[in-house]
C-alpha positions, 0 to 999 in steps of 0.5 A: 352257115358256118364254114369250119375251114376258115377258122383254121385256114386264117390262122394257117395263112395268118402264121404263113405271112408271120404275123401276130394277132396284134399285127393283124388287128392293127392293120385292119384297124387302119383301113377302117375295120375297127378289130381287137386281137380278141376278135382275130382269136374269134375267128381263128378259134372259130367262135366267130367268123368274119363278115365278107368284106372283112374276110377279104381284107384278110384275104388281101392281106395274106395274099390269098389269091383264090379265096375259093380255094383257100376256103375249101368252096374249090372242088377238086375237079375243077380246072386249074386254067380257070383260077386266076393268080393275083397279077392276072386279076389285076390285068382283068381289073385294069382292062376293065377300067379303060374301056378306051383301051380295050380296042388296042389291046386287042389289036395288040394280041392278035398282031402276028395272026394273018386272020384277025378276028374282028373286034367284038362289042362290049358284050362279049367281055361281059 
């Protein structure tokens, strides 16, 4: 099912980041997503969209960071502490990579607390 928004929110961001159809083909087309500027106006006019791993290079590349949001999936209701900005999804990212560290992270945010609580097992992250 097609999303009418995104075809209109790629070209708003696109215009946002000053780039051009041509920018962003050439861009795609180095990290290995062959695209035309022809295809780019495909999916900014709407005759076509792009896959999911394509729309989050584009994503990426015009620095959107609640892709939700920015497509319209979002409701308005939903609570603005449960969206991430770009920094704290890369601290989740990097946490999520060095399980060695998780114990001194912990260890680290609960330094000034008289009750630390005590460390919980993997489990509880995930």
């Amino acid at each position: 099912m097609k999303n009418p928004l995104i075809a209109e929110r790629l070209k708003y961001y696109r215009k946002k980041c000053h780039l051009s159809v041509k920018n962003v083909a050439q861009t795609l087309s180095t990290n290995d997503v062959p695209v035309a500027p022809k295809t780019v106006y495909g999916w900014e006019s709407g005759h076509t969209q792009p896959d999911a791993d394509t729309l989050m290079r584009l994503c990426d590349l015009y620095h959107i960071d609640d892709v939700l949001e920015a497509f319209g999936y979002r409701h308005e209701d939903t609570p603005p502490h449960l969206s991430l900005n770009r920094y704290e999804k890369e601290i989740i990212r990097q946490f999520r990579r060095h399980p060695e560290m998780h114990q001194a992270v912990h260890r680290m945010l609960y330094m000034e607390e008289s009750d630390v609580p005590e460390y919980p097992d993997e489990a509880y992250y995930f």
